[in-house]
C-alpha positions, 0 to 999 in steps of 0.5 A: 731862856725859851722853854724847850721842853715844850713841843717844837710845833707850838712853837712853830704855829704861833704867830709871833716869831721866837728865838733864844740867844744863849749865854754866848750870844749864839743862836739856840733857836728860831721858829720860822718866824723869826726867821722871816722877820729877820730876814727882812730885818737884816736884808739877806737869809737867815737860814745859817743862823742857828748855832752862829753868834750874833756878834759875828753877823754885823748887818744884825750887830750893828743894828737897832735890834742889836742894841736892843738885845744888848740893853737887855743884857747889860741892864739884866731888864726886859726890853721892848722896843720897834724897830724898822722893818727893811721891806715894808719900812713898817715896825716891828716890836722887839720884845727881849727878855733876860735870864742866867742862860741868855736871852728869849725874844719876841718878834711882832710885825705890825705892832701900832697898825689897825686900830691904834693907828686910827687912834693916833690920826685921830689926835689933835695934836701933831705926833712923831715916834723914833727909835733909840737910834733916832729912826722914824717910826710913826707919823700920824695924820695931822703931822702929814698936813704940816708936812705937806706945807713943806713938801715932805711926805709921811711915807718918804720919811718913814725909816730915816733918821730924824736928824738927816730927814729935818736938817734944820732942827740940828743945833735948835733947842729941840735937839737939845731937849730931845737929847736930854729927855733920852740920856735921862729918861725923863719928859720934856717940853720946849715952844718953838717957832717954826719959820717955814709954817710961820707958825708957833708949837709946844712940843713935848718929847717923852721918852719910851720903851722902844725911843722917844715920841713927839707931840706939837701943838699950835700956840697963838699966844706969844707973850706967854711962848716967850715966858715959857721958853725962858722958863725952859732955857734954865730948865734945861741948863740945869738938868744938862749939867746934872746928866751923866754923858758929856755935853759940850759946844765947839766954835768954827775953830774948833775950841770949847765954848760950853761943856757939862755932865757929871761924868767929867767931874767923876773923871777929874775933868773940871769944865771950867779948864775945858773952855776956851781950848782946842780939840789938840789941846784937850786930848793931846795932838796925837789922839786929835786928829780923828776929832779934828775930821769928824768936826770938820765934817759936823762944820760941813752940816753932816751929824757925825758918830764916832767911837774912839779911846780916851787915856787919863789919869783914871785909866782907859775909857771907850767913848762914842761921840755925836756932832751936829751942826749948830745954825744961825736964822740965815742956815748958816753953821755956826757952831758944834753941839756933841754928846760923848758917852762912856762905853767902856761896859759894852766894849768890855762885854763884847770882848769877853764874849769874843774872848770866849769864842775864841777858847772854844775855837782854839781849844785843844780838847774837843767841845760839844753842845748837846741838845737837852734831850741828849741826842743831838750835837748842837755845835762843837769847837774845830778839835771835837771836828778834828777828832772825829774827821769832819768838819764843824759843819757836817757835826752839826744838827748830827746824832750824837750816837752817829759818833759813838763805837758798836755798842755805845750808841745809847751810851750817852741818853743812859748818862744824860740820866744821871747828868739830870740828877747830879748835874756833873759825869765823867767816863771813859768810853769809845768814839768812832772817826770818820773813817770807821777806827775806833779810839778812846776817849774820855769824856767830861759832861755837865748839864746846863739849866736855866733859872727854872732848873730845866736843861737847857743843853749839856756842854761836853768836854772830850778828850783823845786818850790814845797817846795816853794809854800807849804811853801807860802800855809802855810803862807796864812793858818797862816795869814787867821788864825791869821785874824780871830783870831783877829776877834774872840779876839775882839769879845770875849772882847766885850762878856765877859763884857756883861756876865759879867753884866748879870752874876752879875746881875743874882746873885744878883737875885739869892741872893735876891730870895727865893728859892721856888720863881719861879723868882729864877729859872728863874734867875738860867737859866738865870746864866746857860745860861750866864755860857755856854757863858762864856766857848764859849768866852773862845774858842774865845780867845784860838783860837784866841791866846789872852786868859790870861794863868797861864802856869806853868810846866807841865806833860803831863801824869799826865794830860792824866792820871787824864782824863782818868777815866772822858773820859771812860764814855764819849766815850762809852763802844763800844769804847776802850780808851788805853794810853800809857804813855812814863816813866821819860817823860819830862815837857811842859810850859802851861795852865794846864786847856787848854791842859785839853781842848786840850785832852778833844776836841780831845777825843769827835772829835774822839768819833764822828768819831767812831760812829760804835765803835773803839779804841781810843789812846792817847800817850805820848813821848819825841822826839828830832827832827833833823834839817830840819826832821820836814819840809821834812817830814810833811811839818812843820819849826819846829826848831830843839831841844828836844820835848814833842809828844801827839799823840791822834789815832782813828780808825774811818772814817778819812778824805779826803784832802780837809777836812784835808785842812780845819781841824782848820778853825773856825765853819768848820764841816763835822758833821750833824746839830745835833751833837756838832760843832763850835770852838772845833779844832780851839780852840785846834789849838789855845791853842798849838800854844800859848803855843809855839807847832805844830799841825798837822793830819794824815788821809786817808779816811777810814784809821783813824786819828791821831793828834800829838802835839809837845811841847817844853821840859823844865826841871821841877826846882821844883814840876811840877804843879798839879790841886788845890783843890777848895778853901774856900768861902771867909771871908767879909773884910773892906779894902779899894779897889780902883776898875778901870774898864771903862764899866761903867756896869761892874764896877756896878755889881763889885762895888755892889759885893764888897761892899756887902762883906764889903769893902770900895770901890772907883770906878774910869772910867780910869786911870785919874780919879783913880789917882785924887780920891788917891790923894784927900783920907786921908787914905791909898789904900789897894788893887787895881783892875784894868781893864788891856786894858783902853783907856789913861792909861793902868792898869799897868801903873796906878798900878806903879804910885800908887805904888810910893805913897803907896809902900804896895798896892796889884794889882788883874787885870781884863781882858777879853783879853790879850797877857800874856806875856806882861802883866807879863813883867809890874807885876814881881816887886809886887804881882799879880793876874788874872781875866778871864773876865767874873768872878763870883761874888765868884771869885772876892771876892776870889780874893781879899780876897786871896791877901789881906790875903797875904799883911797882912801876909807880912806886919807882 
């Protein structure tokens, strides 16, 4: 490849014009030169050049110095060849030299003027040159006077091709050898008589470099021409057949009379079947049809080109035919010659180049070819554009530090150091868009070399890493959360049994007490007290996600709806409470109590925020939410499907960023010391995620806020729950209760409470010691109650066990905390019932009195 490390100027001072196609066939450079040479060559400017692919420039493609370059290429040889200039009609050598990296090409105008032009006019011989693509290129003087004769003049016939510009040599034996000596590469003599100069040649056509050339001598003696050309007939079958493209003869009626080259025996085709056949026969009457056209047009007395796809038994082949008219001495056409050639390399290679240029131009991550002094873009690919806010374009030729953040701008010369030694860099780092914000980015360099181990360029891969650090954001978020929740879980399992001890005790007090003692209202404080702590360690464990729920389907308006009229007075009457309520709205499964809760915080959050008066809404819909909305638009992987949306807006403050940031952290507040804080947010945070929704805030500092709330929807299978009335005090009993409990306190205080009801209770420290005590009881076991988490055994494992001996036992589960859904995997085969550890005295008698009543009323 072109040496870049030299000076750009040299390069621009000499007199040959220079450019370089890279390993994707796009121009990397051109001296100017080069590009008023190819500006001649193609006939329009070339000054877009730089950074296009040739390929994509058909006047250069489809030209003699394309096919050219393209030997080059496939042949991994250099190549030098003349080629026509468009203005001056004079040639201009095509020096092309191949490496790993592409091509380097040498452009030198008036090659064969001066001095070698005397020399050719000087022989005594007739000469004539083409190129590969049969174009004259040299006619020297003495082939002009023969000309004459003929009324053709040199400088009219510069420039055509050979074929058209002397129609009569189409068919004649000359054709053929000139055919033959450029397939094979190979020197070639034939005599002919040429009738209008009523004169007899040897001519003699050798193959060049840059085509072929001609030299024709007048030969007086006939005797010996017409040995000579006996001699060459046999030379020349002989050396057709043992050619490589396919050369073959078709009759007026379009069927084979003559056909060789060793390219139908490698294909399996055997010459002999071909004679006698019709084109339809051959190739079949579907595929005919562009053969049948191109030899009527050869019949007509034209030189046809044409390429077309052959399907056979060895696979496809990409083949390019030449017909030309055959004629008898009176100009009449009596026959087809045609030369086909296998080009299935070449349209292979261009597709793959095509191939390529598409991946660069449909690739998602951005691409960008850096100059090798690592300052300048050379190209990029429509995502590196997009990325950054322009276009293809407007990147090109730019500094690349134009595109780096504040402080970056040197950040890639500092790599490309590195990317000399070690060929190969990744690092993060910050991009600039168009419109002055910042992101970050990954980037993946490479240094490209050529065959002398000098850069070249670097290829840079980008890729925008704004997605993923939000969605890392979002992981730390949900694992401090989850830590802290756990934290708060376990906590709250220790709380609650102390409540509940206190709790007990208090209303033994309670009961034991006269009214008018002033101990009574000492105890009752007491209990109060111990209420307000029980409701706090509920917040722990709805934060914290470890709360045992009673879900149920549920109706989101039916739960705005019976809040509202508490909500009212609550809020004030300087704010206006307004609900709108989607019609035939859909159910959610959750915690009827919970999302009273959910509603209940967020009206106070917003009450606080509106403290000079506002407009508080709460509104309910169904949404369907389509895949990947929900991530691109607020920045959340909510699964696709259908939803149930609360939305709660006020008009308040708002909140800043940061506040937002923090918004459901536990005990964070932006409220003075002397109004309510603590879990209220966190708590809602907790209650929709485990009740299967998301969470998120839109707020602007002084624009309000809004908090929505998506819940899966489920299809209500029957009534959708409502909110039970407050049962009955409970009856006394006298059944038998085996009571597990391992804190010895709580099993005192639910031992007592029971036994003051009249039961018969067994209390038991674990699972162990609850299965000795069954096993040493004559009678039968009427109701177990159970703590859930207990060290050895579990409680209900302990339930299935007593289940085996007395089938009819019922179950009430005591819990502090738990994960819901596992503990209803272990209960569905028998009744069951929940305790919210810390329960009142009445609730535990409740309870069981409830599920006892049910086993008597089954058992009936």
């Amino acid at each position: 490849m072109l040496n870049t490390a030299q000076p750009l100027d040299l390069l621009e001072r000499v007199g040959e014009g220079i450019f370089a196609l890279d390993a994707d066939w796009r121009f990397s450079y051109l001296n100017r030169h080069a590009e008023r040479v190819l500006a001649r060559l193609t006939g329009s400017p070339s000054a877009d050049l730089l950074g296009s692919i040739i390929w994509n420039r058909p006047q250069l493609a489809d030209s003699s110095l394309g096919r050219a370059l393209h030997r080059a290429h496939a042949e991994q040889i250099p190549v030098i060849q003349e080629v026509l200039d468009s203005g001056s009609r004079g040639p201009v050598e095509v020096r092309a030299y191949p490496s790993e990296d592409g091509l380097t090409v040498l452009l030198r105008e008036g090659a064969l003027q001066g001095h070698t032009a005397q020399i050719l006019d000087a022989m005594g011989e007739a000469f004539l040159g083409c190129d590969h693509e049969w174009h004259i290129t040299h006619i020297n003087e003495r082939a002009d006077r023969y000309l004459a004769v003929l009324g053709l003049r040199r400088a009219g016939l510069l420039g055509l091709n050979v074929w058209q510009a002397f129609p009569a040599l189409a068919g004649t034996r000359i054709q053929a050898e000139a055919f033959r000596a450029h397939a094979q590469g190979t020197e070639v003599e034939v005599e002919e008589h040429c009738g209008p100069l009523d004169r007899r040649f040897s001519i003699r056509i050798a193959p060049t470099s840059s085509g072929l050339v001609c030299y024709a001598r007048e030969i007086p003696d006939d005797t010996r021409v017409e040995h000579a050309l006996h001699v060459s007939e046999q030379r020349f079958r002989s050396l057709v057949e043992s050619i490589d493209d396919v050369v073959f003869r078709l009759d007026r009626d379009q069927r084979c009379v003559d056909a060789f080259g060793r390219w139908l025996e490698r294909q399996g085709f055997s010459p002999a079947k071909l004679i006698g056949k019709t084109i339809a026969e051959i190739v079949g009457a579907d595929a005919a049809r562009v053969h049948q056209m191109a030899n009527l047009a050869a019949l007509a007395g034209e030189t046809v080109t044409y390429e077309w796809v052959l399907r056979s038994q060895r696979g496809i082949h990409h083949m390019q035919t030449t017909l030309s008219p055959l004629r008898d001495a009176t100009g009449e056409v009596t026959d087809i010659v045609g030369v086909g050639r296998d080009i299935s390399q070449r349209v292979e290679a261009g597709r793959e180049l095509q191939r390529w240029a598409r991946i660069f131009e449909h690739a998602g991550w951005g691409v960008a070819i850096i100059s090798p002094d690592g300052q300048t873009i050379e190209s990029v690919n429509p995502a590196f554009a997009l990325m950054h806010g322009w276009t293809v374009d407007e990147l090109r030729s730019r500094p690349m530090a134009d595109l780096a953040a504040a402080g970056r701008r040197e950040e890639f010369l500092d790599q490309s150091r590195a990317l000399r030694a070690q060929g190969h860099q990744i690092w993060e780092t910050e991009r600039l868009r168009r419109n002055g914000a910042a992101f970050p980015a990954l980037i993946d360099a490479t240094a490209v070399r050529d065959a002398a181990g000098q850069v070249i360029c670097y290829a840079v891969n980008l890729q925008d890493l704004t997605e993923r650090r939000r969605a890392e954001e979002q992981v730390r978020q949900a694992q401090k959360m989850e830590a802290v929740g756990r934290l708060a879980g376990g906590v709250a399992h220790d709380f609650n049994n102390m409540m509940m001890i206190i709790m007990g005790f208090s209303d033994f007090l309670l009961s034991a007490l006269a009214r008018d003692d002033p101990r009574w209202a000492d105890a009752d404080e007491i209990r109060k007290a111990a209420e307000r702590a029980m409701h706090l360690t509920r917040q722990l464990l709805g934060f914290g996600r470890q709360q045992l729920v009673a879900r149920s389907v549920l109706s989101l308006n039916e739960i705005v709806s019976g809040m509202e009229r508490m909500l009212r007075p609550l809020l004030g009457e300087d704010i206006r409470l307004v609900t709108r309520l989607s019609v035939g709205l859909g159910g959610v499964e959750a915690d009827y109590g919970q999302l009273e809760q959910v509603v209940m915080n967020l009206a106070l959050n917003a009450r606080d925020a509106m403290r000079g008066g506002g407009r508080l809404s709460i509104e309910t819909l169904d949404v369907d939410l389509p895949e990947g909305y929900a991530y691109r638009n607020i920045g959340i992987d909510i699964p696709a499907g259908p939803y149930v949306m609360l939305v709660v807006t006020d008009t308040g403050h708002g909140m800043t960023a940061e506040v937002k940031g923090r918004l459901f952290e536990p005990f964070f507040t932006t409220k003075p010391t002397t109004q309510n804080t603590g879990l209220g947010l966190a708590t809602v945070y907790g209650i929709v995620a485990q009740s299967g929704g998301y969470i998120w805030v839109d707020s602007e500092s002084g624009k309000g806020t809004a908090f929505k709330m998506c819940f899966p929807r489920v299809d209500a299978e029957g009534e959708i729950a409502q909110p039970g009335e407050r049962p009955a005090a409970p009856t006394r009993g006298s059944e038998t209760i085996l009571l597990v409990e391992d804190e010895q306190a709580v099993r005192t205080v639910a031992t007592r409470v029971l036994t003051n009801q009249g039961y018969f209770v067994l209390a038991a420290c674990n699972g162990e010691e609850a299965l000795a005590i069954a096993e040493k009881l004559d009678g039968a076991i009427d109701l177990v109650v159970t703590d859930v988490v207990m060290p050895d055994m579990a409680g209900p494992e302990l339930v299935e066990r007593l289940v085996e001996r007395w089938p009819q036992v019922r179950a009430v589960y005591m819990s502090g905390y738990a994960e819901g859904d596992k503990v209803r995997a272990g209960m569905q085969d028998w009744e069951t019932s929940f305790l919210q550890k810390p329960f009142s005295a009445d609730s535990l008698t409740l309870t069981v009195r409830q599920v006892l009543d049910r086993s008597n009323q089954g058992s009936e």
